[in-house]
PyMOL Python script that loads the backbone (N, CA, C, O; Angstrom):
from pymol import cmd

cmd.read_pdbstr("""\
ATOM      1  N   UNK A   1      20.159   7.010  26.607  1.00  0.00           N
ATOM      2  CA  UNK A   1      20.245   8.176  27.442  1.00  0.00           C
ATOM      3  C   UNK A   1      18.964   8.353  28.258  1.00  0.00           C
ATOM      4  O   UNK A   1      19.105   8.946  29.327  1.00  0.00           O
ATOM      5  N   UNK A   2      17.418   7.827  27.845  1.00  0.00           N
ATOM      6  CA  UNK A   2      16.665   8.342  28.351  1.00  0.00           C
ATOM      7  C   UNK A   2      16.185   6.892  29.395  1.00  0.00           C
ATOM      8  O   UNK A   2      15.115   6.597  29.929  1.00  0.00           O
ATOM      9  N   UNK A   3      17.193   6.386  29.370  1.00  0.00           N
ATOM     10  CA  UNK A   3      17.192   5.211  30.136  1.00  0.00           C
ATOM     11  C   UNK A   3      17.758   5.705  31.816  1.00  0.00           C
ATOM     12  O   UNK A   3      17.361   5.628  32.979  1.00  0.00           O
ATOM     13  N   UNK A   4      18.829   6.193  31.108  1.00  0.00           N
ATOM     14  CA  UNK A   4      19.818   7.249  32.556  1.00  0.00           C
ATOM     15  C   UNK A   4      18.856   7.649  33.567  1.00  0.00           C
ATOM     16  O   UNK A   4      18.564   7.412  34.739  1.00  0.00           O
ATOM     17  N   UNK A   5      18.460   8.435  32.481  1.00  0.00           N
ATOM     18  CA  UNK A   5      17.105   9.752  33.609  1.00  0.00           C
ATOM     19  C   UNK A   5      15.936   9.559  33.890  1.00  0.00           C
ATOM     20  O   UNK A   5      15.318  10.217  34.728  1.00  0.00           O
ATOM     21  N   UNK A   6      15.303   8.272  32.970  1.00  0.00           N
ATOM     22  CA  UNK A   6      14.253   8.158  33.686  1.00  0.00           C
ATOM     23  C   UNK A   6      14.511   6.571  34.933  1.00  0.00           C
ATOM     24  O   UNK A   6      15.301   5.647  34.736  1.00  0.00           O
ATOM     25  N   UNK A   7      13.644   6.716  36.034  1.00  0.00           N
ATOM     26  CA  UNK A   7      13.272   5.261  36.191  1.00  0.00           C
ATOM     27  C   UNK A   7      12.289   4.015  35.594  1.00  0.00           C
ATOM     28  O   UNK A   7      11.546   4.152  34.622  1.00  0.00           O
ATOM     29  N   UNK A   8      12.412   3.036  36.216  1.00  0.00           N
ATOM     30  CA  UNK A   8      12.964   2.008  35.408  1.00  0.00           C
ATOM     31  C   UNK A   8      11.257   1.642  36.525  1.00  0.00           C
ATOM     32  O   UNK A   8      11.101   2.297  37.555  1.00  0.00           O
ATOM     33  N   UNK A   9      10.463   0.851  36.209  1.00  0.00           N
ATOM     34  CA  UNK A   9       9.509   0.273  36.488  1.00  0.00           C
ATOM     35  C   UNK A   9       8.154   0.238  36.159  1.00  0.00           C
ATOM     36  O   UNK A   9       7.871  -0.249  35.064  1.00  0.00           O
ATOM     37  N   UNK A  10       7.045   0.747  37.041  1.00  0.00           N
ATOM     38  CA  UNK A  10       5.815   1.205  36.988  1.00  0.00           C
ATOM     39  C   UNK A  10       5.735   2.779  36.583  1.00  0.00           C
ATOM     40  O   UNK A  10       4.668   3.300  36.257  1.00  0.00           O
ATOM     41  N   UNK A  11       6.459   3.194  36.613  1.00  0.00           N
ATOM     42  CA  UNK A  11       6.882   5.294  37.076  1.00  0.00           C
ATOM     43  C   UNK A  11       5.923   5.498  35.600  1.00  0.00           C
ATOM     44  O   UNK A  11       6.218   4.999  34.513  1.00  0.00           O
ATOM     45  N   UNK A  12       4.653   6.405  35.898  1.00  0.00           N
ATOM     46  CA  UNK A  12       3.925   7.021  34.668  1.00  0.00           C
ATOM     47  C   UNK A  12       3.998   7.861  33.564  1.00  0.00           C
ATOM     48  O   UNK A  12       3.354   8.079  32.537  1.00  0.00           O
ATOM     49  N   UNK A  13       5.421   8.425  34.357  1.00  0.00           N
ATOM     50  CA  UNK A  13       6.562   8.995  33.763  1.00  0.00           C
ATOM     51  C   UNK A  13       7.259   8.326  32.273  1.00  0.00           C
ATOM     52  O   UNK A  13       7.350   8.883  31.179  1.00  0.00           O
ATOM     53  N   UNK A  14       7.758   6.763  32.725  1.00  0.00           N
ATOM     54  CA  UNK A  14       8.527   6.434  32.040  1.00  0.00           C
ATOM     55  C   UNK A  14       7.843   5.773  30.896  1.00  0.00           C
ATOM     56  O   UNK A  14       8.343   5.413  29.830  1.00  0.00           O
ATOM     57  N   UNK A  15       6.326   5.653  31.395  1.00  0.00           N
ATOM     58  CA  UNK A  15       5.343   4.782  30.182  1.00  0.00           C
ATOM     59  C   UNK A  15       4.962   5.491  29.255  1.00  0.00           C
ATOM     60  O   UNK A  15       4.907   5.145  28.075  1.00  0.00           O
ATOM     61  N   UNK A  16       4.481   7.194  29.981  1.00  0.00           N
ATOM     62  CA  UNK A  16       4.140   7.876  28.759  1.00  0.00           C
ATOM     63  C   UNK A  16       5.608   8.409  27.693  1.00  0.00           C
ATOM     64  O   UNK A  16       5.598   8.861  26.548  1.00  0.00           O
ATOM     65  N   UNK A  17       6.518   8.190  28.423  1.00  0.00           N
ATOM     66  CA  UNK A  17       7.808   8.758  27.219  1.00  0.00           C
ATOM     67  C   UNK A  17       7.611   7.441  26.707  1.00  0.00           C
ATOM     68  O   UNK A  17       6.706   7.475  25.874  1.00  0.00           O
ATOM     69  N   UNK A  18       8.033   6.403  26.842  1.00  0.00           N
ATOM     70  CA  UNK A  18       7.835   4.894  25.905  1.00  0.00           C
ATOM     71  C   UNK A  18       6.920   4.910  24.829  1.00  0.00           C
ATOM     72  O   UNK A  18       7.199   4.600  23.671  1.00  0.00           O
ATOM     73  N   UNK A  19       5.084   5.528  25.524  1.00  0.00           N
ATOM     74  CA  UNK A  19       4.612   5.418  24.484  1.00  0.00           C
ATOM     75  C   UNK A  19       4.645   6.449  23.378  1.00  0.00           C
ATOM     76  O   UNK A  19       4.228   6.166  22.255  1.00  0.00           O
ATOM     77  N   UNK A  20       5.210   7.826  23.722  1.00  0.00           N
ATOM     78  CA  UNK A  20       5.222   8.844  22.838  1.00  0.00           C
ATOM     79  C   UNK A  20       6.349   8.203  22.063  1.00  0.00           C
ATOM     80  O   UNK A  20       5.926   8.059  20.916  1.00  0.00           O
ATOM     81  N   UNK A  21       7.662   7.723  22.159  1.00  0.00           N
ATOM     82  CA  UNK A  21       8.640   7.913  21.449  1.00  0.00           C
ATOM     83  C   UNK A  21       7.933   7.074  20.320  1.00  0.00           C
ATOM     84  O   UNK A  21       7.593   7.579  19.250  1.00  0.00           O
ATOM     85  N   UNK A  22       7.673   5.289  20.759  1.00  0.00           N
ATOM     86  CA  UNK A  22       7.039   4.905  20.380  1.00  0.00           C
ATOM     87  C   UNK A  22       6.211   5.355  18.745  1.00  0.00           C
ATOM     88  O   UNK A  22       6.615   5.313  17.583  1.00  0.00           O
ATOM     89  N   UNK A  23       4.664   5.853  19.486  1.00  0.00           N
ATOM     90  CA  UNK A  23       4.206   6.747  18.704  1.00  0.00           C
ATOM     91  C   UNK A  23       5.091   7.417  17.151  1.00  0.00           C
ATOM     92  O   UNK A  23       4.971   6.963  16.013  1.00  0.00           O
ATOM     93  N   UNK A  24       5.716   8.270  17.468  1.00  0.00           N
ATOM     94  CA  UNK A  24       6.196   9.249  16.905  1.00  0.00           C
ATOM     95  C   UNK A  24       7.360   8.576  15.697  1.00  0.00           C
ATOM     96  O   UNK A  24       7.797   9.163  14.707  1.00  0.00           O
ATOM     97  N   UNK A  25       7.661   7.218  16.142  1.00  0.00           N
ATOM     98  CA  UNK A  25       8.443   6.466  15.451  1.00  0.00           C
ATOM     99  C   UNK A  25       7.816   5.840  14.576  1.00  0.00           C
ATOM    100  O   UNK A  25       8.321   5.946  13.458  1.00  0.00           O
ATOM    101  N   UNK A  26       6.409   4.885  14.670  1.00  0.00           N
ATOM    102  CA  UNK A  26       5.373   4.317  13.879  1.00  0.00           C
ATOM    103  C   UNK A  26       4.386   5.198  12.847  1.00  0.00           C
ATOM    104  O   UNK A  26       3.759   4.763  11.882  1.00  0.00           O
ATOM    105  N   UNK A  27       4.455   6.764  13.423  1.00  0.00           N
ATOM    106  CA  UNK A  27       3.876   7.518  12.306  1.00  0.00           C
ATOM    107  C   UNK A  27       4.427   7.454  10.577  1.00  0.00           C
ATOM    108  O   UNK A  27       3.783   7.309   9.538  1.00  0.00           O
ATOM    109  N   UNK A  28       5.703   7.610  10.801  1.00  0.00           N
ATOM    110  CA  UNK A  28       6.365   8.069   9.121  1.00  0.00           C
ATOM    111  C   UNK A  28       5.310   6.403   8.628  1.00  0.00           C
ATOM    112  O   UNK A  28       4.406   6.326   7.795  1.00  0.00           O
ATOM    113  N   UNK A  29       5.927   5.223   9.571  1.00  0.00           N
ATOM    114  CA  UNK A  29       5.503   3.760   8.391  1.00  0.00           C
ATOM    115  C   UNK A  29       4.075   4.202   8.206  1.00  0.00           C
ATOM    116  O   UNK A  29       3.617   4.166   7.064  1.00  0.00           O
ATOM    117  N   UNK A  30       3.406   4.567   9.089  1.00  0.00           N
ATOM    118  CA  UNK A  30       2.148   4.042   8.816  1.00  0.00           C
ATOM    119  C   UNK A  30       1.705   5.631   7.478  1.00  0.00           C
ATOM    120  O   UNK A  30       0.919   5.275   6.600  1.00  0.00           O
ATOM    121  N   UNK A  31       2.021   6.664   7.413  1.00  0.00           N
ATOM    122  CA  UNK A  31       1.572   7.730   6.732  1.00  0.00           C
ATOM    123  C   UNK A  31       2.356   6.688   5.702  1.00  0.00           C
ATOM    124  O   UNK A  31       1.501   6.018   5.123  1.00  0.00           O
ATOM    125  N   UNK A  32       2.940   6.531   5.520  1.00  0.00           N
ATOM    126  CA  UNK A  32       4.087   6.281   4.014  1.00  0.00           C
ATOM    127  C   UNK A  32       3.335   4.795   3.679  1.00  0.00           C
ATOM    128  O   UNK A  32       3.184   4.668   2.464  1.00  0.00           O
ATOM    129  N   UNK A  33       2.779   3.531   4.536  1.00  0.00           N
ATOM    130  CA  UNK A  33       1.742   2.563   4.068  1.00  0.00           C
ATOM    131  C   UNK A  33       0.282   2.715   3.472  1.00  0.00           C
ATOM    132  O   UNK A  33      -0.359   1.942   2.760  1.00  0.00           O
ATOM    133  N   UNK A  34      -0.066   4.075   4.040  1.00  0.00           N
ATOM    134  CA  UNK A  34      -1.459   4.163   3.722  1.00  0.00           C
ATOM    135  C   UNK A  34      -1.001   5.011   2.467  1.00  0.00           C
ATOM    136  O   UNK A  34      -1.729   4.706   1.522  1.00  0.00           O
ATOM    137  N   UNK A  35      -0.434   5.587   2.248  1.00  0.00           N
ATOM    138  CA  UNK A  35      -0.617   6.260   0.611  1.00  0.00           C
ATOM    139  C   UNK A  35       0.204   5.250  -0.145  1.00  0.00           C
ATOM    140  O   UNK A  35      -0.031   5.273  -1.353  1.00  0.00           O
ATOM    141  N   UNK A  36       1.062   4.411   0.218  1.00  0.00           N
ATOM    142  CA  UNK A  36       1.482   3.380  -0.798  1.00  0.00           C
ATOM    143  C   UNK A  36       0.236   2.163  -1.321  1.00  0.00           C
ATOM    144  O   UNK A  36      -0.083   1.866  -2.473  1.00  0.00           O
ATOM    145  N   UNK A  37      -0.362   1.550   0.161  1.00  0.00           N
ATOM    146  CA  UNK A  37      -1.507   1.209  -0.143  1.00  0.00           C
ATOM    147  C   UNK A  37      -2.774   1.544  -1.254  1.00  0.00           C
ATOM    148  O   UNK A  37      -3.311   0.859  -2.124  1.00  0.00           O
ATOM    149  N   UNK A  38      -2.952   2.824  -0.816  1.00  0.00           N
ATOM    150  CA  UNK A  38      -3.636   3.417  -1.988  1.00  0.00           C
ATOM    151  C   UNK A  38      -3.274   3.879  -3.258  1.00  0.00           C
ATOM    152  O   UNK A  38      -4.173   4.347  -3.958  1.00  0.00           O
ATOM    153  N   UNK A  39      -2.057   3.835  -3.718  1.00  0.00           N
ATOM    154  CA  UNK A  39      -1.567   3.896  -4.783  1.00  0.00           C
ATOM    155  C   UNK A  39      -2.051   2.554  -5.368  1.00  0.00           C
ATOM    156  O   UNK A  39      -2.903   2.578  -6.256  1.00  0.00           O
ATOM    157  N   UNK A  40      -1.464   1.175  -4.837  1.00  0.00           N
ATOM    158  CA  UNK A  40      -1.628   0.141  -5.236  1.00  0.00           C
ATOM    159  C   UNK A  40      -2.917  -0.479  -5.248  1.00  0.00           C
ATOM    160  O   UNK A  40      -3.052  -1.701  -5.299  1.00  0.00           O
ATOM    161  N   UNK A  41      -3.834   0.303  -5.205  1.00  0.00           N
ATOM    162  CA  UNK A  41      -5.481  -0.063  -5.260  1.00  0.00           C
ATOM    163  C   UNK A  41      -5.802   0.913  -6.166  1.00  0.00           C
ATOM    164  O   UNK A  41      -6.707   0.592  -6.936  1.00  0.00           O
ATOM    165  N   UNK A  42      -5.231   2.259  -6.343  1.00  0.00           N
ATOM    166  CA  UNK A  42      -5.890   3.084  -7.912  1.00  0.00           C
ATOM    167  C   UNK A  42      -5.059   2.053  -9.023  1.00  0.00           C
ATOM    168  O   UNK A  42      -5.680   1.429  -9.883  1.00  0.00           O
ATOM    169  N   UNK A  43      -3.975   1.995  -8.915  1.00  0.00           N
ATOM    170  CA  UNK A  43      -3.467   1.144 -10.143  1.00  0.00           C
ATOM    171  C   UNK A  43      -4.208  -0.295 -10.828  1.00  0.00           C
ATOM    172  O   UNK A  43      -4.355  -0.502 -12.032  1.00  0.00           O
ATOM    173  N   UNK A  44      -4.654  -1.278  -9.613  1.00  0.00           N
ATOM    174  CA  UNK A  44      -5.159  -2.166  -9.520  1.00  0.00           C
ATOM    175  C   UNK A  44      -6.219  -2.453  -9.865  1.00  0.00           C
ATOM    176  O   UNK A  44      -6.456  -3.527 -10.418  1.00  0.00           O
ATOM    177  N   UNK A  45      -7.732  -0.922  -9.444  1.00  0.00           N
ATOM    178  CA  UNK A  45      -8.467  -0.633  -9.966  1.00  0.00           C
ATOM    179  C   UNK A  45      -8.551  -0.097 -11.769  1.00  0.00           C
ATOM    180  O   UNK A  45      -9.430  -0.059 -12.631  1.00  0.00           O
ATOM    181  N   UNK A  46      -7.324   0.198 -11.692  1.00  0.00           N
ATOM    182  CA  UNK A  46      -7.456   0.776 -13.569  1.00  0.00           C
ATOM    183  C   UNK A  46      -7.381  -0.344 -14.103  1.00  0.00           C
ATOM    184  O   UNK A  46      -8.110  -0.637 -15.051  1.00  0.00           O
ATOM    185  N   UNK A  47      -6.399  -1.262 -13.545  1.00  0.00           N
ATOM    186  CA  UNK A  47      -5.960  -2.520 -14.175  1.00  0.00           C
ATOM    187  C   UNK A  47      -7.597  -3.336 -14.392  1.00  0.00           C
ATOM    188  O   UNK A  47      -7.765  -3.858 -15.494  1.00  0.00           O
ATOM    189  N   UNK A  48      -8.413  -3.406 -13.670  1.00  0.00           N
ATOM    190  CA  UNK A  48      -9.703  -3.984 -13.315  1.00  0.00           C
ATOM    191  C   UNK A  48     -10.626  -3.525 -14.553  1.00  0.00           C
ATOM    192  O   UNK A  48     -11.360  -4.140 -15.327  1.00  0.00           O
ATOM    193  N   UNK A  49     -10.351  -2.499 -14.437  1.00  0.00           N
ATOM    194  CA  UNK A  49     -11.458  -1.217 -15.456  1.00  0.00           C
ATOM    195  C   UNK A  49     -10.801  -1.374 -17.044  1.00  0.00           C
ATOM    196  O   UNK A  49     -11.504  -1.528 -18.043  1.00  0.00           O
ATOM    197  N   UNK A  50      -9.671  -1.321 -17.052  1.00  0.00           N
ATOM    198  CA  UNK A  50      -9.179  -1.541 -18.356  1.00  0.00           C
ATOM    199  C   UNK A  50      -9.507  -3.128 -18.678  1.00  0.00           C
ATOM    200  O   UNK A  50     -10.041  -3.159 -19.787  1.00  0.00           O
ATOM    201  N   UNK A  51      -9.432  -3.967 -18.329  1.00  0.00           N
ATOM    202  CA  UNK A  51      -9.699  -5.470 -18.629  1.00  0.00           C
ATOM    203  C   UNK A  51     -11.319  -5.823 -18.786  1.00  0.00           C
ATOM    204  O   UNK A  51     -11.710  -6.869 -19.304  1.00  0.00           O
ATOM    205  N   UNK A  52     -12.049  -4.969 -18.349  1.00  0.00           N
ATOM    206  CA  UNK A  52     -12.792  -5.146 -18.462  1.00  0.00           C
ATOM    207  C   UNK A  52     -13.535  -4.356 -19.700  1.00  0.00           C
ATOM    208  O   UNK A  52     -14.689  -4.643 -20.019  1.00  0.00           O
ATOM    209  N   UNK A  53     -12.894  -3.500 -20.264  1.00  0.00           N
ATOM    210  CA  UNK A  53     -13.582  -2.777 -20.968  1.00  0.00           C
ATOM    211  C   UNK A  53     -13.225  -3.150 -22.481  1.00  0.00           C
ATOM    212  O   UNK A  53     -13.875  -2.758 -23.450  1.00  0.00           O
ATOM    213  N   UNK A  54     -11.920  -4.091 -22.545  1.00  0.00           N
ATOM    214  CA  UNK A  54     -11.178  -4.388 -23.717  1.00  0.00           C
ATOM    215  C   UNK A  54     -12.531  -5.377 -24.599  1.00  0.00           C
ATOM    216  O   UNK A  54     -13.591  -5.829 -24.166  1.00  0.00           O
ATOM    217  N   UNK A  55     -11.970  -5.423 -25.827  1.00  0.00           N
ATOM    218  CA  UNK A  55     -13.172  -5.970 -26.461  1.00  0.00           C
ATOM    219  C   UNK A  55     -12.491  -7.603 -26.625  1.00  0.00           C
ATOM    220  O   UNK A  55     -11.294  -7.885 -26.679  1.00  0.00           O
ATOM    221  N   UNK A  56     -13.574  -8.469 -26.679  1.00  0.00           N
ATOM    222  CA  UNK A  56     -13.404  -9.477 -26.950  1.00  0.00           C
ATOM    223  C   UNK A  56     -13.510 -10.268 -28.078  1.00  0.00           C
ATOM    224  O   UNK A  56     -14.549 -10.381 -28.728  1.00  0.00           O
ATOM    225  N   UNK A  57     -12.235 -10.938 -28.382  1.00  0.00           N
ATOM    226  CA  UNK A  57     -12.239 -11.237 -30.115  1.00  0.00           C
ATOM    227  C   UNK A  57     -12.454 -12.810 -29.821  1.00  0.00           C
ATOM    228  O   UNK A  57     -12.037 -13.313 -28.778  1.00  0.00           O
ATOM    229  N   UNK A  58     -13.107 -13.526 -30.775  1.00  0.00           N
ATOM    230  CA  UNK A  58     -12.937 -14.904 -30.872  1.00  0.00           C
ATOM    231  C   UNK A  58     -11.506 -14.907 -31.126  1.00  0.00           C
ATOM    232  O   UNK A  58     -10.894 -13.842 -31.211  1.00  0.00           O
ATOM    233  N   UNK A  59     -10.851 -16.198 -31.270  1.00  0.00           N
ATOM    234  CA  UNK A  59      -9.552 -16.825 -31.313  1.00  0.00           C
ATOM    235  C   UNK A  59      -9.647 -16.537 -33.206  1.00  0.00           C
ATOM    236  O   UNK A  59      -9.123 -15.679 -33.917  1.00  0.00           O
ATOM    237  N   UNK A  60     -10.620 -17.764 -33.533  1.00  0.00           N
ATOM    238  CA  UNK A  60     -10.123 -17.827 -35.264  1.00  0.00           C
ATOM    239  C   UNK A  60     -10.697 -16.014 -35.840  1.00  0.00           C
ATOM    240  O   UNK A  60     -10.253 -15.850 -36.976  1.00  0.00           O
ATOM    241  N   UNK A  61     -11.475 -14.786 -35.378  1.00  0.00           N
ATOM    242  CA  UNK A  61     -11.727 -14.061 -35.841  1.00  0.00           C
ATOM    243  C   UNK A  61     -10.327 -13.350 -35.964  1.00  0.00           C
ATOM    244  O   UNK A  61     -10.083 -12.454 -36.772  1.00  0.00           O
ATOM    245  N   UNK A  62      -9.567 -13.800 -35.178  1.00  0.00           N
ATOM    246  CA  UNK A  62      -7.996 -12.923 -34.500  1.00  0.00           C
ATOM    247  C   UNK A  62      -7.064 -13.363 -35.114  1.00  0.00           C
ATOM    248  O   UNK A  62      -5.987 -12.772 -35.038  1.00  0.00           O
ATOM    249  N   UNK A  63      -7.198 -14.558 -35.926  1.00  0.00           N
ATOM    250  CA  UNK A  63      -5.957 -15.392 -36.785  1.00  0.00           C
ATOM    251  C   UNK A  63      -6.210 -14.995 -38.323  1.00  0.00           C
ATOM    252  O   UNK A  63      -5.482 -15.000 -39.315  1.00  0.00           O
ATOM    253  N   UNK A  64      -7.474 -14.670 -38.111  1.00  0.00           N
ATOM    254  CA  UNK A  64      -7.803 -14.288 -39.697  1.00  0.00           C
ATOM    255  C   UNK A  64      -7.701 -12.884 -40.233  1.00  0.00           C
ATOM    256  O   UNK A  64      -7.671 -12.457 -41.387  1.00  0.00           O
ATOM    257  N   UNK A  65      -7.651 -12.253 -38.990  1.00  0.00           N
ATOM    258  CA  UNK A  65      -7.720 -10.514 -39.120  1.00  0.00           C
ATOM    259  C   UNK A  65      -6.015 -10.540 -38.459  1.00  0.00           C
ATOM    260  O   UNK A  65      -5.761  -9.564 -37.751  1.00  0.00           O
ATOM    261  N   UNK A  66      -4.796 -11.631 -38.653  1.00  0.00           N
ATOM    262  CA  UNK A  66      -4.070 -11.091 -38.436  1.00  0.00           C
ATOM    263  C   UNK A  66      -3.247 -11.299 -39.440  1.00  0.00           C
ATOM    264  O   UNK A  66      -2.247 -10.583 -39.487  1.00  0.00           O
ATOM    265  N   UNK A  67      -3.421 -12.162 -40.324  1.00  0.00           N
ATOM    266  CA  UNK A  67      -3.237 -13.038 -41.958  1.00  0.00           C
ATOM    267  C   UNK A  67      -3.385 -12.230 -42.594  1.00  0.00           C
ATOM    268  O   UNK A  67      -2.390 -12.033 -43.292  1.00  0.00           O
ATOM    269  N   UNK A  68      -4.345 -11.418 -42.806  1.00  0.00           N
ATOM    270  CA  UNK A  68      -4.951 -10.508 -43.584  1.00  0.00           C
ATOM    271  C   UNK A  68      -5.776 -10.494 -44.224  1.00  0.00           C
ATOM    272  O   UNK A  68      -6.085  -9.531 -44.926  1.00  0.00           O
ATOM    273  N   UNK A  69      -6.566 -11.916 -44.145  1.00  0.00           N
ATOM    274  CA  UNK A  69      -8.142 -12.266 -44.573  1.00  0.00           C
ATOM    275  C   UNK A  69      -9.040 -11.885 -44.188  1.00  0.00           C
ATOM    276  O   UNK A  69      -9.253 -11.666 -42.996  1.00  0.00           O
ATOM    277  N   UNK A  70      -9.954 -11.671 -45.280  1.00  0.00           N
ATOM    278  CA  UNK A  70     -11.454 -10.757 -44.475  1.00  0.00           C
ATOM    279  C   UNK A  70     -12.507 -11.626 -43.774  1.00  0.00           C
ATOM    280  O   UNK A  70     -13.485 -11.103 -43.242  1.00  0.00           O
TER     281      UNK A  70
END
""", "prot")
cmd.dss("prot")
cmd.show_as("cartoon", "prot")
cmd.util.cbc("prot")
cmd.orient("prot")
């Protein structure tokens, strides 16, 4: 429809509706990427922080404490 009414070329008219519709269409992805993004970097970060904080067992200390030997 907005093909109808506007013209069709150089017209400054028809660039700034292009780029608003444009615009206004790329907002929702990009608001809805940047907080998905950052979701997936707090998670990623815990994931980081938790691995790092876990304690580290030797292998045979872990076979013996799972046997039930002291």
């Amino acid at each position: 429809m907005c093909q109808t009414v506007m013209p069709k070329g150089d017209d400054p008219l028809a660039r700034g509706l292009f780029w608003s519709v444009l615009l206004l269409m790329s907002m929702p992805f990009l608001i809805g990427g940047s907080i998905g993004g950052w979701l997936f970097y707090k998670h990623w970060r815990m994931r980081q922080e938790q691995r790092a904080a876990a304690p580290v067992v030797s292998l045979h200390l872990a076979y013996t404490q799972k046997e039930g030997q002291p």
